[in-house]
DOKE-285299 format. One record per residue (C-alpha): residue number from 1; x, y, z. Coordinates in steps of 0.001 Angstrom, whole numbers, plus 500000, padded with zeros to 6 digits. Layout:
N
lumpa NUM; c1 X; c2 Y; c3 Z
...
//
This chain:
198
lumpa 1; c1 500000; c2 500000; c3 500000
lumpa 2; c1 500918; c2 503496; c3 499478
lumpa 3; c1 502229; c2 505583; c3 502054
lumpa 4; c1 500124; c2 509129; c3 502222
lumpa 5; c1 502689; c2 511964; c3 502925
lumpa 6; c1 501914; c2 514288; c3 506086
lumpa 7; c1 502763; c2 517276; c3 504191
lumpa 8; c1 499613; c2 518438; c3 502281
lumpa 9; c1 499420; c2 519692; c3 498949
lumpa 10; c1 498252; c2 523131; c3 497827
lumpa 11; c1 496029; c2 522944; c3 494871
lumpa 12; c1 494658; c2 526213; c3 494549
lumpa 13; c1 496090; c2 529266; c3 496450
lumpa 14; c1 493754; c2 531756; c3 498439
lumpa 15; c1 493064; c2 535182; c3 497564
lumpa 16; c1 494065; c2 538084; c3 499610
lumpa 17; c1 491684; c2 541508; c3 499602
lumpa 18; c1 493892; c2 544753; c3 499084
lumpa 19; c1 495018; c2 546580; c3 502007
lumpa 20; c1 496089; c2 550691; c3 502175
lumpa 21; c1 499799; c2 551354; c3 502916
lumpa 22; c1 500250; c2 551352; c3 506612
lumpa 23; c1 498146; c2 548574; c3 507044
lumpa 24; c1 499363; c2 545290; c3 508686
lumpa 25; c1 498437; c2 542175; c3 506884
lumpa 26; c1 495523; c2 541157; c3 509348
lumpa 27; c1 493423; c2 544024; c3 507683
lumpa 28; c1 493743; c2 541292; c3 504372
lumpa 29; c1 491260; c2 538849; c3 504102
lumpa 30; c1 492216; c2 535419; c3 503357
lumpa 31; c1 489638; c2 533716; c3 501159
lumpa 32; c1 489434; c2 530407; c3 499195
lumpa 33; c1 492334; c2 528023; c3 498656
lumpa 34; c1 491896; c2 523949; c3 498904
lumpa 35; c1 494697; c2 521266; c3 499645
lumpa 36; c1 494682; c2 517930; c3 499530
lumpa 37; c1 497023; c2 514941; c3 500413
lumpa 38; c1 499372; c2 513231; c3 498437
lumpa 39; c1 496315; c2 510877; c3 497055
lumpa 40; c1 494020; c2 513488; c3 496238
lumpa 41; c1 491837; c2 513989; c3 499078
lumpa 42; c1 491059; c2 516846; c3 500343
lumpa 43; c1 492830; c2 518147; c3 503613
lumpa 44; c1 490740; c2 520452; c3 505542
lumpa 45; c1 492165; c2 523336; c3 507378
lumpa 46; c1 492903; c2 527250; c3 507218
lumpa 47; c1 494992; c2 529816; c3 505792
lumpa 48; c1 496886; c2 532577; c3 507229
lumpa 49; c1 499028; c2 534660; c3 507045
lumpa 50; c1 502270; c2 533793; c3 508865
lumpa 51; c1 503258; c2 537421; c3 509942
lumpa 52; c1 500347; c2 539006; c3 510234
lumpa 53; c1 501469; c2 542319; c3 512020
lumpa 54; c1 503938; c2 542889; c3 508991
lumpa 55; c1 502982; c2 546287; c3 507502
lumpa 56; c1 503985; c2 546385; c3 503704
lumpa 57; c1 506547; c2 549179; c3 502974
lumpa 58; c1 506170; c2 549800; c3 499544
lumpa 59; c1 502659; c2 550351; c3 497319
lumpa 60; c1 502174; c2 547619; c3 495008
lumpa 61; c1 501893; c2 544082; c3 495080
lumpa 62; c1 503731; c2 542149; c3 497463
lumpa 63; c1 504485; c2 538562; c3 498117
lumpa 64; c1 503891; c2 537181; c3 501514
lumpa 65; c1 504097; c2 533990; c3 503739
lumpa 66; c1 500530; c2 532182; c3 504384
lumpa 67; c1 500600; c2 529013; c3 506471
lumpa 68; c1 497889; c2 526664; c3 505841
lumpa 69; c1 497547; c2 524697; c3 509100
lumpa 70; c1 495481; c2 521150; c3 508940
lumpa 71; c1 492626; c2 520809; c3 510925
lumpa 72; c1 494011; c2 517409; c3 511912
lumpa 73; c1 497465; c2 517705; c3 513143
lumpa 74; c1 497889; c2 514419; c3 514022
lumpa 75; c1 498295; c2 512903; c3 510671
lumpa 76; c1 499269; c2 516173; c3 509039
lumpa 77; c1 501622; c2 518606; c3 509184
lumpa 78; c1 501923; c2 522505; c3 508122
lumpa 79; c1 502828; c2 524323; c3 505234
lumpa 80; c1 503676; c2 527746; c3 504013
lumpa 81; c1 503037; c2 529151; c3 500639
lumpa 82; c1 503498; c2 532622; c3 498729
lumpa 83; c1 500335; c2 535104; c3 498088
lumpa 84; c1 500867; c2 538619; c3 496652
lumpa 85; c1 498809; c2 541188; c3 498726
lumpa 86; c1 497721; c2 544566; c3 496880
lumpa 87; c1 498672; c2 547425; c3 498806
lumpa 88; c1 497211; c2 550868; c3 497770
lumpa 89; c1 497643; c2 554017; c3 498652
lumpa 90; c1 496674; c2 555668; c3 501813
lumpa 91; c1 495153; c2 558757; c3 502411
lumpa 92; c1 496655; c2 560562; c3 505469
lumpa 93; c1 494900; c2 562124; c3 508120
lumpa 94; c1 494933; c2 565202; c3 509395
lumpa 95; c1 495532; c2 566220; c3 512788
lumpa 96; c1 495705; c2 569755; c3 513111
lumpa 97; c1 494462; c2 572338; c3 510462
lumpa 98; c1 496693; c2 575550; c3 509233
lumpa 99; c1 496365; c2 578848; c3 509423
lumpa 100; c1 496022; c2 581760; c3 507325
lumpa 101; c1 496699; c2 585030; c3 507514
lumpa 102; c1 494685; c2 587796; c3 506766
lumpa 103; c1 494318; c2 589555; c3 502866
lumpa 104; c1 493096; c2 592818; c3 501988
lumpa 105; c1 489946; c2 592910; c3 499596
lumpa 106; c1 490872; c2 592732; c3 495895
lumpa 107; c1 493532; c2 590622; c3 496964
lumpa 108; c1 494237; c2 586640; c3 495890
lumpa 109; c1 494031; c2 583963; c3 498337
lumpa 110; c1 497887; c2 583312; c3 497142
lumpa 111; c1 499112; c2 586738; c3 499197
lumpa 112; c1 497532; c2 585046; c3 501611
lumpa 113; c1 500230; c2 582965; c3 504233
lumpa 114; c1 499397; c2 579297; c3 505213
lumpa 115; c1 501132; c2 578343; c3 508431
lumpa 116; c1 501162; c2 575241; c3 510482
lumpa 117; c1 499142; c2 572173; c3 510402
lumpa 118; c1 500087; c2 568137; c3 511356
lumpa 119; c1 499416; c2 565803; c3 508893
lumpa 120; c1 499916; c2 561619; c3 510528
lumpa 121; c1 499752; c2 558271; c3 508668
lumpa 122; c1 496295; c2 556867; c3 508822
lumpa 123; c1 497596; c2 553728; c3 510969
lumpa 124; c1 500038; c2 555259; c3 513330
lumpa 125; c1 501195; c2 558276; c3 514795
lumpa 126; c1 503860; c2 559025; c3 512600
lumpa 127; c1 503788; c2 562648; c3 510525
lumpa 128; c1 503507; c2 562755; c3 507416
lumpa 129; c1 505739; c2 565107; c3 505730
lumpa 130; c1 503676; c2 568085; c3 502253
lumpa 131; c1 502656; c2 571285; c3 501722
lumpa 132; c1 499142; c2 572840; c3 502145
lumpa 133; c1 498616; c2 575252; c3 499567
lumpa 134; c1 495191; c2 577001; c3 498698
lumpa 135; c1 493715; c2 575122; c3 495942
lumpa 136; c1 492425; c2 578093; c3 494063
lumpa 137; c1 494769; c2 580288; c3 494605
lumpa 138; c1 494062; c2 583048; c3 491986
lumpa 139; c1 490163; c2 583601; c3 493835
lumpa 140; c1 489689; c2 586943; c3 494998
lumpa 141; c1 487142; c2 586473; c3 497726
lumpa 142; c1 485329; c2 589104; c3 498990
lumpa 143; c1 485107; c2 590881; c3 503039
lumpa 144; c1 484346; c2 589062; c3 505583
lumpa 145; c1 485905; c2 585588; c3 507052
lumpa 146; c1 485087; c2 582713; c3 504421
lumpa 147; c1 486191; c2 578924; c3 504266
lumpa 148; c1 488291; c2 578358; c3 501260
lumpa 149; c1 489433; c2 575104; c3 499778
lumpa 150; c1 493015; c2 574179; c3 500864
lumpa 151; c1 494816; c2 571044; c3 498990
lumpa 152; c1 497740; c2 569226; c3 501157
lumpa 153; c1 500299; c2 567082; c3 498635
lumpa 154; c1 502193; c2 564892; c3 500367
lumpa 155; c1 506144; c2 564751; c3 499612
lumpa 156; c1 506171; c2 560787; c3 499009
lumpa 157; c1 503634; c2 560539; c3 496321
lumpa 158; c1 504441; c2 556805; c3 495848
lumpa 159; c1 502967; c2 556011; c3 499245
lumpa 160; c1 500207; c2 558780; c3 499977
lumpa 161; c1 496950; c2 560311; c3 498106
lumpa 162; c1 496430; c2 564515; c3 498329
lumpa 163; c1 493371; c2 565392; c3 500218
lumpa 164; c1 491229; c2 568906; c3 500700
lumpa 165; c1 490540; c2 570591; c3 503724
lumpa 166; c1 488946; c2 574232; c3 504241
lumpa 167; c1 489898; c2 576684; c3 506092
lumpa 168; c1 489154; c2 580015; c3 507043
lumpa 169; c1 490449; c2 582997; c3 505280
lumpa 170; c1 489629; c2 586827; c3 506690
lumpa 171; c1 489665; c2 588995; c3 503637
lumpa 172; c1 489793; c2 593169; c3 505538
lumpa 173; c1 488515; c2 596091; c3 503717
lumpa 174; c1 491280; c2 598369; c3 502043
lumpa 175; c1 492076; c2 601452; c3 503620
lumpa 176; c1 489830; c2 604639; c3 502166
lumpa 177; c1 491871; c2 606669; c3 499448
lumpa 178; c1 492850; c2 610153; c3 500856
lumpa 179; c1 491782; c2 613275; c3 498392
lumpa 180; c1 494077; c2 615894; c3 498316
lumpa 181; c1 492856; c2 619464; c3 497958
lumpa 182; c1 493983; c2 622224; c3 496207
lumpa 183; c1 493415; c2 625685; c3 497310
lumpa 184; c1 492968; c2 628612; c3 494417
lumpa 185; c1 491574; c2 630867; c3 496679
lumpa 186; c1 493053; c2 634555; c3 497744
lumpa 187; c1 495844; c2 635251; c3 499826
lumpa 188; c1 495004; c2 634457; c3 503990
lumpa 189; c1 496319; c2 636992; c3 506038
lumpa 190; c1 497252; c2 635048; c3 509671
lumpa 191; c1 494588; c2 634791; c3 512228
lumpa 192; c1 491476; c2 633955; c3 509428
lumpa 193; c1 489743; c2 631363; c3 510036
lumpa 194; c1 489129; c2 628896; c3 506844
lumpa 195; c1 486037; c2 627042; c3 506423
lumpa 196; c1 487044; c2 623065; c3 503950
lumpa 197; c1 483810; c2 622346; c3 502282
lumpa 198; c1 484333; c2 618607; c3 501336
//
């Protein structure tokens, strides 16, 4: 008689859902997959993934380790196999918003100064490094305080999406324009008092 290995055979390979960068592999789900022994019947059991805290550190598809463990480990042993996981990219979160300084009306929202404002991964607490900038910068809003669209772009573009915000921009009225005035009247003589009709 034939002597049926302990070591199963994979026939068909489970599928693993996409996951955002930052994510560990736990946040994949496993689904599918059949083995069987080394006469053809099936081995029950389950897949997963052998490192499952691993975060991926690169967008993209990677290969990872999956261990399909037996349901009966008695007469059958483990085995690990490769699965490429989809890892897309993450849209950061923002933690604190920026400021902006004030304009004078008739001015564009570009004179006006964007400072501050945090920016983290979506998965930890580490910062995530971009520039807010106003995303119509050549609007010309009008007095008053106003929310205006404000675009943050990441630095690493391979790893992290842009994303909008608003925030509030105080446009002031501009100072009233001073009229000279011209005088084409007589001589005064010192002590007269002048009445300025305006």
């Amino acid at each position: 008689a034939s002597v049926v290995s302990r070591v199963p055979l994979i026939v068909v390979a489970p599928t693993a859902s996409a996951i955002l960068y930052g994510q560990a592999l736990s946040s994949s789900v496993l689904s599918g997959g059949s083995a069987t022994n080394s006469a053809g019947a099936a081995v029950a059991g389950a897949f997963a993934f052998t490192t499952p805290t691993n975060r991926p550190s690169d967008v993209g598809v990677t290969n990872v380790s999956v261990t399909f463990t037996p349901t009966d480990l008695v007469n059958y042993s483990s085995i690990t196999l490769t699965v490429g996981v989809t890892v897309n990219l993450q849209t950061p979160v923002l933690k604190t918003a920026p400021t902006a300084s004030n304009i004078t009306n008739g001015n564009a929202l570009s004179l006006s100064i964007l400072t501050g404002g945090v920016v983290t991964n979506a998965f930890s607490t580490n910062v995530v490094a971009g520039t807010f900038a106003f995303t119509t910068p050549a609007t010309t809003p009008g007095v008053g305080t106003a929310s205006q669209s404000v675009t943050f772009t990441p630095t690493d573009l391979t790893r992290y999406n842009p994303f909008t915000l608003n925030v509030n921009v105080t446009v002031v009225a501009a100072p009233s324009a001073v009229t000279a005035l011209a005088f084409t009247a007589s001589p005064v003589v010192s002590g007269t008092t002048l009445t300025i009709s305006v």
